[in-house]
N, C-alpha and C positions, 0 to 999 in steps of 0.2 A: 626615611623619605616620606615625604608627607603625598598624601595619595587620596585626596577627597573629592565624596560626594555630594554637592549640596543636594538638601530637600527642596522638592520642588516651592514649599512654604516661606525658601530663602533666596529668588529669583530676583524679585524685584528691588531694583537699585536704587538709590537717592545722592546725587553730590550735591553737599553742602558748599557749593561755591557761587560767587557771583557772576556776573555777564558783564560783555560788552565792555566798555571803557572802565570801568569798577573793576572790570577781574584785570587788564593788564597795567593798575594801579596799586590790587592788593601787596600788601605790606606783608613781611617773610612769616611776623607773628598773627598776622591773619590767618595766612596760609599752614600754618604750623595748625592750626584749630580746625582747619577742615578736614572733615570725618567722611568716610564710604558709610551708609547707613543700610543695611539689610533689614524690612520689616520693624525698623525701631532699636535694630540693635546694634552698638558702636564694637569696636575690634577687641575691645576690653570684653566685651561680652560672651563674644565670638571666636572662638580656635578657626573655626573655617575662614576667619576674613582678615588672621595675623600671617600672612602666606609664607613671610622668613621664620615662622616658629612651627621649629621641627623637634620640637621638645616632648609631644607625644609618641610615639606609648612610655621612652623613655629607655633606659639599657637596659638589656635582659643582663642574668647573672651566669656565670660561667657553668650552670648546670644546664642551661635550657641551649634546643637543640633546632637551630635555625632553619625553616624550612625551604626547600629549592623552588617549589612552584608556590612564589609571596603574592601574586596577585589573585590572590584569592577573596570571594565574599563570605561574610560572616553574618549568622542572623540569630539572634540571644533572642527566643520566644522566651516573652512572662503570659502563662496562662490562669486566665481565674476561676478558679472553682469553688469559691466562694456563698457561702448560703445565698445570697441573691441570685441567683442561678436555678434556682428551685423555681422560679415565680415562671409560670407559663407567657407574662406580655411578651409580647413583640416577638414570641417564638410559633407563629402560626398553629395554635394548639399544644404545640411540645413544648417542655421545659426547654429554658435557656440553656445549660449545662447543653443538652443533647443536640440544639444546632449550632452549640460553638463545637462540640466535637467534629460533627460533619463537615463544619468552614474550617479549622485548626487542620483539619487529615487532607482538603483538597489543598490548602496552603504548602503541608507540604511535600505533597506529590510532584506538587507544580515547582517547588526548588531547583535549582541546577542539582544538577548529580554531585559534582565536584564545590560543589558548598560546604561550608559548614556551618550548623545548627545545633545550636543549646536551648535548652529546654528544660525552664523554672515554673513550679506548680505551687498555688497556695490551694487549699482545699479544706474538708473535713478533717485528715489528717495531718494539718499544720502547713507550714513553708518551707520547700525544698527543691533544692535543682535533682532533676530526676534523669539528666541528661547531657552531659559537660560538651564544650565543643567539639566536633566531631565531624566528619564526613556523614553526610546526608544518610540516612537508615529513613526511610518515610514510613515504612511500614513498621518499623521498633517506635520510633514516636508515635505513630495513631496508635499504636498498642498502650501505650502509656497512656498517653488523653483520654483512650477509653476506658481507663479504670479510673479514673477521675470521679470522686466522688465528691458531690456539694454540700460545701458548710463552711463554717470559720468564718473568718475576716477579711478585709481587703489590706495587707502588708505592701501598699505598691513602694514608699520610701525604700523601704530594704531591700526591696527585690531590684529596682532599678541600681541599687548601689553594687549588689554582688553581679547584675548580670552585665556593668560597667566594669569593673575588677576583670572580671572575666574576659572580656575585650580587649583590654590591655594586656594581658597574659598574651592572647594572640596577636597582637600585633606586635609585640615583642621577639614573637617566633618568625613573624610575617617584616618585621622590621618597616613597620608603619605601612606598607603598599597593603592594596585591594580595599575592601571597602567592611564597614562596621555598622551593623546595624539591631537594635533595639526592638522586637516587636511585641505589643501588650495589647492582650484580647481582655478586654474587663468592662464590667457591667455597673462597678458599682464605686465612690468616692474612697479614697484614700483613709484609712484608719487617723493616719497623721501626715495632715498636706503640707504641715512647712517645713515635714522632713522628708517629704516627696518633692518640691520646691527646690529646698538649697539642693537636694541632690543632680535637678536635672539641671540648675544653674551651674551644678558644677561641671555636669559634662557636657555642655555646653558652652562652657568658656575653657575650656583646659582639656577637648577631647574631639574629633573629629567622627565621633560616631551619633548616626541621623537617630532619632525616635518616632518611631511609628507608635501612633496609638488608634485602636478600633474603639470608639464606646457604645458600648451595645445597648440598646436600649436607654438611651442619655441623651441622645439630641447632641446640640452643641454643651450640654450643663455640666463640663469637666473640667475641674484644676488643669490635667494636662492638655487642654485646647487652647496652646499658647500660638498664637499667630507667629511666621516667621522664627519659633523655636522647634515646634513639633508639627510632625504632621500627624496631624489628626482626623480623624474619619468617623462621621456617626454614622449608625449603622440599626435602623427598627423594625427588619425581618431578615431572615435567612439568606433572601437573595441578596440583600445591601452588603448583609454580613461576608459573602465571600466577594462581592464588588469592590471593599473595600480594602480586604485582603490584597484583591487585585492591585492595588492602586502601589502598594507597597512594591508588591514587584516591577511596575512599568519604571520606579525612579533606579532601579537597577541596569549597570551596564552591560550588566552579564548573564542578561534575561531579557527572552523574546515575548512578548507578547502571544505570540503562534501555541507557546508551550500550555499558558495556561486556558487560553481558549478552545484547546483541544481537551483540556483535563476536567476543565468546567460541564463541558456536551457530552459527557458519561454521565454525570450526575443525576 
């Protein structure tokens, strides 16, 4: 069952058709050509806009164990630990590293309980899921982000690919209901963008799960600030940083706004 959420990045509609005496004259092969366009992009492009294609996540195999409560949300953090992260701009004196931990741990606290959340680290110590899908643990995850230590590269291609894989797993269990979602905290360009690129074209045309991306200290100057594909958020202090976090959760249906403005006013 197909069960999606657009991004708010994928609202605004366009029909390609004509008016008035022209449109109850258009010809069948006219008509055949006219496309619903979302921010520029046609249904080929789009799994969210082919609405009879219930072809994602796909058949689970006879070993995977179908879960009773499917309307569930899903949320695959990519976090970056990445030597740019070292650099104190845009961290009101502190290193980056250290108030993306403090935004990453109010993120999620502020989670539904009944979520689940994965959670993929590149760092000092290389690229690893440090956290497989799961029911919400908020305080085992900030434990983890805070041993996050900065250095290496920015691997966002691959991580997008395994923490796509990984969504598909679940909706396989979930049998396509509740909702999928992508979130990437990162600072700094893609190692290899036009293998961060095809990847996000692919889940994008062939996958109903949304991409959030925070770029920290980037402005708008990031590969993944694709209009009408990703929602994208810049973010050049601490406060924008969990702002932007926020914005993530408002496009969720299974999240109050109350929750995280309560979780914010401890801070």
């Amino acid at each position: 069952m197909k069960n999606i959420l657009l991004p708010l990045t994928l609202i605004s509609l366009s029909l390609l058709a004509g008016c008035g005496q022209a449109e109850s004259s258009k010809s069948a092969a006219q008509e055949e050509t006219d496309q619903i366009i979302v921010s520029g992009l046609t249904s080929k492009q789009s799994y969210a806009l082919r609405g009879a294609d219930q072809s994602w996540p796909g058949t689970a195999d006879e070993k995977t164990i179908l879960l009773k409560d499917k309307n569930i949300a899903n949320y695959y953090v990519i976090f970056d630990g990445s030597g740019s992260m070292l650099d104190t701009s845009c961290g009101d004196g502190k290193r980056r590293i250290t108030v993306a931990k403090d935004a990453i741990g109010t993120f999620f606290d502020a989670l539904p309980k009944n979520s689940n959340v994965g959670l993929f680290v590149f760092d000092n110590n290389g690229y690893r899921e440090v956290s497989p899908l799961q029911k919400n643990h908020a305080s085992q995850l900030k434990a983890i982000t805070n041993n996050v230590v900065a250095g290496g590269d920015t691997p966002l291609g691959k991580t997008l690919e395994i923490a796509s894989n990984s969504l598909r797993t679940q909706g396989q269990k979930q049998q396509g209901y509740g909702e999928y979602n992508i979130v990437v905290l990162t600072d700094g360009q893609a190692n290899n963008e036009s293998k961060m690129m095809s990847v996000v074209n692919k889940i994008t045309s062939e996958t109903p799960i949304n991409i959030h991306t925070i770029g920290f200290c980037l402005g708008n100057n990031h590969m993944l600030n694709q209009q009408g594909v990703i929602n994208y958020q810049p973010a050049s202090n601490a406060a924008e940083l969990v702002k932007s976090l926020k914005s993530v959760l408002a496009e969720s249906s299974s999240f109050t706004s109350d929750s995280f403005s309560a979780m914010t006013s401890k801070k």
